[in-house]
C-alpha positions in Angstrom: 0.7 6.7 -55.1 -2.2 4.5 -53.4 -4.8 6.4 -51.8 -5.8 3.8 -49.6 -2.1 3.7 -47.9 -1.9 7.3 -48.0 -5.0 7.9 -45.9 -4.0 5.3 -43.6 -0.9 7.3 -42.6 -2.7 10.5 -42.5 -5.3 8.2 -40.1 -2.2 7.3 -38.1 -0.8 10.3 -37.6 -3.7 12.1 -36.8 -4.3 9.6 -33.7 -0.5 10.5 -32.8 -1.4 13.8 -32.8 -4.8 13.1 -30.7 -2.6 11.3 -28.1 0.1 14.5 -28.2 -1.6 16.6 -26.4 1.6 19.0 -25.6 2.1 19.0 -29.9 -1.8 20.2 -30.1 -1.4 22.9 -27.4 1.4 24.1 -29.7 -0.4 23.9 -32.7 -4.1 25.8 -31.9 -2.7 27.8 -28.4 0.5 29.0 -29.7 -0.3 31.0 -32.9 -3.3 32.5 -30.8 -0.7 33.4 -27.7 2.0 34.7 -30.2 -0.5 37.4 -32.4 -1.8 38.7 -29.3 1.6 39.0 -27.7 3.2 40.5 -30.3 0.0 42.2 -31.5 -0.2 44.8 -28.8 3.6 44.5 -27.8 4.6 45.7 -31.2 3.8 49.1 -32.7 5.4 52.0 -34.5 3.3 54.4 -33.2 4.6 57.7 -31.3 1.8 59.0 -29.2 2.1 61.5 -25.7 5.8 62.4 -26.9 7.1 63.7 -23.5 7.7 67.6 -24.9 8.8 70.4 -22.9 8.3 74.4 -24.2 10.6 77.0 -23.6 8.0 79.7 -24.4 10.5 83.5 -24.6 7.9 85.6 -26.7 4.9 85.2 -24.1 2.1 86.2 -27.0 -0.8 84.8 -28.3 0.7 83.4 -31.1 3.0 81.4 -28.8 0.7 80.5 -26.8 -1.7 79.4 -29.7 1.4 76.9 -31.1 2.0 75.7 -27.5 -1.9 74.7 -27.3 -1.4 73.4 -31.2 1.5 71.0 -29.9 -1.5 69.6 -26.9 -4.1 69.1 -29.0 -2.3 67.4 -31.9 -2.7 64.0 -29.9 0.9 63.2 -30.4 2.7 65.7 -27.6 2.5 65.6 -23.8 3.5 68.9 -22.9 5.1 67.8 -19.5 7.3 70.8 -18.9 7.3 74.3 -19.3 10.7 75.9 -19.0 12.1 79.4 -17.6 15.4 79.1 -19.4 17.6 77.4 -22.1 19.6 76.0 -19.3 17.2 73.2 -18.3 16.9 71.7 -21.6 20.0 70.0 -21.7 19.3 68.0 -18.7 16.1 66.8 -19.4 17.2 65.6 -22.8 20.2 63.9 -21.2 17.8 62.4 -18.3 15.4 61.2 -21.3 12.9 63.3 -19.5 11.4 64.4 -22.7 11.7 63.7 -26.4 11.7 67.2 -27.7 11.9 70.7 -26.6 10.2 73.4 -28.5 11.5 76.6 -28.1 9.9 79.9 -29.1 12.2 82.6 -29.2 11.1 86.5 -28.4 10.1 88.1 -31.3 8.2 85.5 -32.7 4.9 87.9 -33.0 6.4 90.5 -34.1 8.1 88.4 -36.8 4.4 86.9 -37.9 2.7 90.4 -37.8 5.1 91.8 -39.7 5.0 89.3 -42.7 8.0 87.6 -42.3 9.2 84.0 -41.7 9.4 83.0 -37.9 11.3 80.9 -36.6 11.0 77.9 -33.8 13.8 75.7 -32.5 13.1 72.0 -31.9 15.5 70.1 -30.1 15.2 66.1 -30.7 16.6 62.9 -28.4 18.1 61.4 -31.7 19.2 58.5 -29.3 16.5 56.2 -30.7 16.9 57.6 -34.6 13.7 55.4 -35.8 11.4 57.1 -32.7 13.3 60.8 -33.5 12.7 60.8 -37.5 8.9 60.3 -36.1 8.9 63.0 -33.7 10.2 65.4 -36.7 7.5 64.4 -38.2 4.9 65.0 -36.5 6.7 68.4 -35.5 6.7 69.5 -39.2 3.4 68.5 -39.8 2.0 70.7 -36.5 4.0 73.2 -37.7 2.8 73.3 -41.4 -0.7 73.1 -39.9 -0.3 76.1 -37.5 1.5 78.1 -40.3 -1.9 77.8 -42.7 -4.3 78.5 -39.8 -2.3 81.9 -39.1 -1.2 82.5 -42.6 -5.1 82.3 -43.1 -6.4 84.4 -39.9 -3.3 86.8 -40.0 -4.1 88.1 -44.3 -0.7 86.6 -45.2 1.3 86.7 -42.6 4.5 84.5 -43.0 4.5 81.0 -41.6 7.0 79.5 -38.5 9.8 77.1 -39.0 10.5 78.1 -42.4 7.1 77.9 -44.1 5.3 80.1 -46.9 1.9 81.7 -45.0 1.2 83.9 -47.9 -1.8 84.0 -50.1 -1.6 82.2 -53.0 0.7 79.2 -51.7 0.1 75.4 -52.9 -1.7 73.4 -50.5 -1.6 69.9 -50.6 -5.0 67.6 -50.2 -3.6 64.6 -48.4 -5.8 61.3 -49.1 -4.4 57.9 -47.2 -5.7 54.6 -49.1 -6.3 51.5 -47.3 -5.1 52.1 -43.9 -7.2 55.9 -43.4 -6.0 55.9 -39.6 -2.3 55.3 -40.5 -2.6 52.6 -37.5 1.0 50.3 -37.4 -1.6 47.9 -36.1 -3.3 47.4 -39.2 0.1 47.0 -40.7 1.5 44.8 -38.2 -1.2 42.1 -37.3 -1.7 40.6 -41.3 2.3 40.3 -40.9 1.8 38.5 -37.9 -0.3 35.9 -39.3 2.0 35.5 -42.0 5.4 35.2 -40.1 3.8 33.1 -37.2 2.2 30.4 -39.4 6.0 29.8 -41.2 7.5 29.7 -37.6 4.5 27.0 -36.5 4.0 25.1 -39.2 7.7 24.1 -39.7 7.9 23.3 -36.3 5.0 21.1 -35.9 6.1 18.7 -38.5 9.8 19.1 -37.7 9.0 16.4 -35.2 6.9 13.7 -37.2 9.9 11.8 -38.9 12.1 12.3 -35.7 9.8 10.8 -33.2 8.9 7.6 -35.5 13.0 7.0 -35.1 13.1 8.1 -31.4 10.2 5.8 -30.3 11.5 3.1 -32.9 7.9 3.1 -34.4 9.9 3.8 -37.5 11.3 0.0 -37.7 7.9 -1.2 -38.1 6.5 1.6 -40.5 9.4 0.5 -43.1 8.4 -2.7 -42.7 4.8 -1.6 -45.0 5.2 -1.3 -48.2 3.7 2.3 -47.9 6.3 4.5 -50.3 7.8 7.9 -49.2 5.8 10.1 -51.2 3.0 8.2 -49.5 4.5 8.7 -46.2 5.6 12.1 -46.3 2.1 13.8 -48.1 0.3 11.4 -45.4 2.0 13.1 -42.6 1.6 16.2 -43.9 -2.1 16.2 -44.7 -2.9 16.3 -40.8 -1.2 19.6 -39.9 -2.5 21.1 -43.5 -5.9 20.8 -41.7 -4.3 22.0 -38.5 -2.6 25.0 -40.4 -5.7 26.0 -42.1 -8.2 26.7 -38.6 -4.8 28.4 -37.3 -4.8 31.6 -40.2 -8.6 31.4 -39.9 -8.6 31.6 -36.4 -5.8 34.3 -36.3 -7.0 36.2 -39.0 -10.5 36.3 -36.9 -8.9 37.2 -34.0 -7.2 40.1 -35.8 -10.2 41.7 -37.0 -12.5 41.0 -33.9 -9.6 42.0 -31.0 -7.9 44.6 -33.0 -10.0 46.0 -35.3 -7.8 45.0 -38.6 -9.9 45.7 -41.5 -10.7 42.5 -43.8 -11.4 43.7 -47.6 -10.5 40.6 -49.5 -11.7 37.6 -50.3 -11.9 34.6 -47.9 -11.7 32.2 -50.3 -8.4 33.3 -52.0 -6.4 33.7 -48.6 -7.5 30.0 -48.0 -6.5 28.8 -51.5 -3.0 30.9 -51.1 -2.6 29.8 -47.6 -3.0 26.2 -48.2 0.6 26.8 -50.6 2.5 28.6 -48.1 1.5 26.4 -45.7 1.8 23.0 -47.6 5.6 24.6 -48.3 6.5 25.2 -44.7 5.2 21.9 -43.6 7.9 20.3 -45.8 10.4 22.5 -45.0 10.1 21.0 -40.8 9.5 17.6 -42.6 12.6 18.0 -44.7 14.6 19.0 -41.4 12.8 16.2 -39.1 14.2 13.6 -41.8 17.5 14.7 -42.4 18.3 15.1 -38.2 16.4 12.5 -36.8 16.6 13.9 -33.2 13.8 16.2 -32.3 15.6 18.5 -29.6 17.8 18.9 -32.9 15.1 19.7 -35.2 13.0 22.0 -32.9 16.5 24.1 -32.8 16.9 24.1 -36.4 13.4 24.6 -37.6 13.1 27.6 -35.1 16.4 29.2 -36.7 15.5 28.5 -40.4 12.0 30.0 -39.8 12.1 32.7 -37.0 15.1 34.8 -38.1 14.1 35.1 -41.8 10.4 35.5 -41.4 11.1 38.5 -38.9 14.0 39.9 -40.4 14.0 39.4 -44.0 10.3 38.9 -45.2 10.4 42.9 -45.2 7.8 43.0 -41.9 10.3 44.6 -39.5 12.5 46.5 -41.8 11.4 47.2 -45.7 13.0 45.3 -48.0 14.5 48.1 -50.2 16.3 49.8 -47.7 18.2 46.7 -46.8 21.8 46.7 -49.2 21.8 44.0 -51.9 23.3 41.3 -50.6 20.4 40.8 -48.4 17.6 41.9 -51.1 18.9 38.8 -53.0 18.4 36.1 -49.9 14.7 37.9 -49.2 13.6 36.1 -52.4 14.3 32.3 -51.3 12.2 33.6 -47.5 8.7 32.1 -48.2 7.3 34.9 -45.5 7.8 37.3 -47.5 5.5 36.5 -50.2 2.6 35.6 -47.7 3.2 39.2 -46.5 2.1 40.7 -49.5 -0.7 38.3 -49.6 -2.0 38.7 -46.0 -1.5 42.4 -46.2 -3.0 42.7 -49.7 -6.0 40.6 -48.9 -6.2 42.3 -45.2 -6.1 46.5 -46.1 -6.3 46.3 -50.1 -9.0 44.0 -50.8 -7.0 42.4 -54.0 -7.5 39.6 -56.0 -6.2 37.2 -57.6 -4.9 39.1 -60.9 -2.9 41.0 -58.5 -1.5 38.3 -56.1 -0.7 36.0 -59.1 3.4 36.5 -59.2 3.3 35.5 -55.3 1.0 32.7 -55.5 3.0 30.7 -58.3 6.3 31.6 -55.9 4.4 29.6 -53.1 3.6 26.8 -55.1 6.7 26.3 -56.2 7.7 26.8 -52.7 5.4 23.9 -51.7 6.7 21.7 -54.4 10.2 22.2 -53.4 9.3 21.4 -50.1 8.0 18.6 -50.3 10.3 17.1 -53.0 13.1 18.3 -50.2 11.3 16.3 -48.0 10.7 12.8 -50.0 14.3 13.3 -51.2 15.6 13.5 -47.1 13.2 10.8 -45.7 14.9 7.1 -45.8 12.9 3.7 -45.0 16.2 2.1 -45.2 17.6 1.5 -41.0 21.2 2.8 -40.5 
């Protein structure tokens, strides 16, 4: 591989680019537009649950787990009903998500030692927004049952739990993301699953256009090699994918408050493989279509679907049946995942991140060996 010849094509195609000014909007604009869109459009949490109370003791204690439901920060108490009657409908209407009822003789069931009981009725209609709701019920609940088991000398706990002296207590501790923010979770994903979807699709275009705008008769005319030609091309939009993760990994931290733990240098080194492997992926398809409206299509199939779906940043990875656990391991997202989450919340190194990082350079390698073997000087 000459040097000289190789440098001469990046040159070349980095004047292209210059000239492209729809193919640089999409390289520095779109990765920006796409993390805030899907930044704040995106979340998994549940807050101001829409909660009515049928409230059928009328005591203190009912009235102090009503007010423990409103201050939790997760519950908008919006109704307060008379009777049984009118929960139905506002379920069905998708009025509320949950309707607590307190039945008579909850008091007396909390003074007198024993367990009390409290209904909660769930829209189960969206199960991944009711198993949250649940959760949050148990946990005011369980909080509600210590404070009275506590002020009550041992009285017995609602909803089923122990209130009693001498009951385990867990001390909760939550590592790296202390807020249990989906944000936190979700933006280091982002940056990983938008960088496979833009680099692939920036160069998915670079071999196509030469044959489209017949530039390609004259560049196989040089006696610049494949491996010259391809690497050259690539070397451009390296650079370009580079300032793109620094630039959305900035805008994580300074517009939504991501922690950033690791170290800078390591993402950079580990991005530059992920990157350098989905950059010949969209050369690999540019070459082997030759039509850009054809590569755009396919680059934005073989990228967006897997990176969302099956990099384990929508849905986790071991919940999904095997079949699909075994394709996960040939997505390239889903090792930058770990990185840009570990980096992100964790603050690992490279000891840790080792098994991912040789998976992306072999990644790379393949890609651009896929690449070199797809691209043809030879006119047909």
């Amino acid at each position: 591989m000459n040097l000289t010849r190789l440098a001469a094509v990046a040159r070349k195609e980095t004047l292209q680019l210059r000239r492209d000014w729809r193919s640089l909007t999409l390289a520095f604009a779109l990765p920006v537009f796409l993390l805030v869109l899907f930044g704040y459009a995106i979340t998994w949490d549940v807050r101001d649950i829409p909660t009515a109370v049928l409230d059928q003791d009328h005591s203190a204690q009912s009235r102090a787990l009503r007010d423990a439901f409103r201050s939790s920060g997760y519950f908008d108490i919006t109704r307060d009903l008379a009777s049984p009657a009118e929960i139905d409908a506002l379920l069905d209407a998708g009025d509320v998500r949950l309707a607590l009822v307190i039945p008579t003789g909850f008091a007396a069931e909390l003074d007198a030692g024993r367990t009390a009981s409290v209904q909660a009725l769930v829209d189960g209609s969206d199960a991944n927004t009711a198993g949250i709701v649940l959760g949050y019920t148990q946990a005011v609940v369980q909080t509600f049952s210590s404070a009275s088991g506590s002020a009550g000398g041992g009285g017995s706990a609602p909803a089923g739990a122990s209130g009693g002296h001498g009951s385990p207590r867990a001390e909760i501790r939550v590592w790296y993301n202390e807020e249990l923010s989906s944000r936190n979770t979700i933006v280091p994903g982002l940056v990983a699953v938008i960088m496979m979807i833009i680099a692939a699709m920036l160069t998915s275009l670079t071999i196509a256009r030469e044959w489209e705008r017949g530039t390609m008769e004259q560049l196989a005319a040089t006696p610049v090699t494949r491996g010259e030609i391809v690497i050259g091309k690539l070397l451009p939009y390296l650079a370009i994918g580079i300032v793109d993760v620094a630039a959305t990994s900035a805008l994580g931290v300074i517009a939504f408050g991501v922690p950033f733990r690791g170290n800078v240098a390591l993402l950079a080194v580990l991005s530059l493989a992920f990157l350098t492997g989905a950059l010949g992926l969209g050369i690999f398809i540019s070459a082997a279509t030759r039509s850009q409206v054809l590569a755009t299509q396919i680059a934005m199939v073989a990228t967006f679907l897997p990176a969302f779906l099956l990099s384990g940043f929508m849905f986790p990875i071991a919940n999904m049946p095997p079949a699909l656990r075994a394709v996960t391991y040939i997505v390239p997202a889903r090792y930058f995942l770990v990185v840009t989450r570990g980096v992100f919340l964790k603050g690992v190194g490279a000891g840790v991140l080792r098994e991912q990082g040789l998976l992306m350079i072999a990644f790379a390698v393949a890609g651009v060996l896929l690449a070199m073997r797809a691209f043809r000087k030879e006119l047909r």
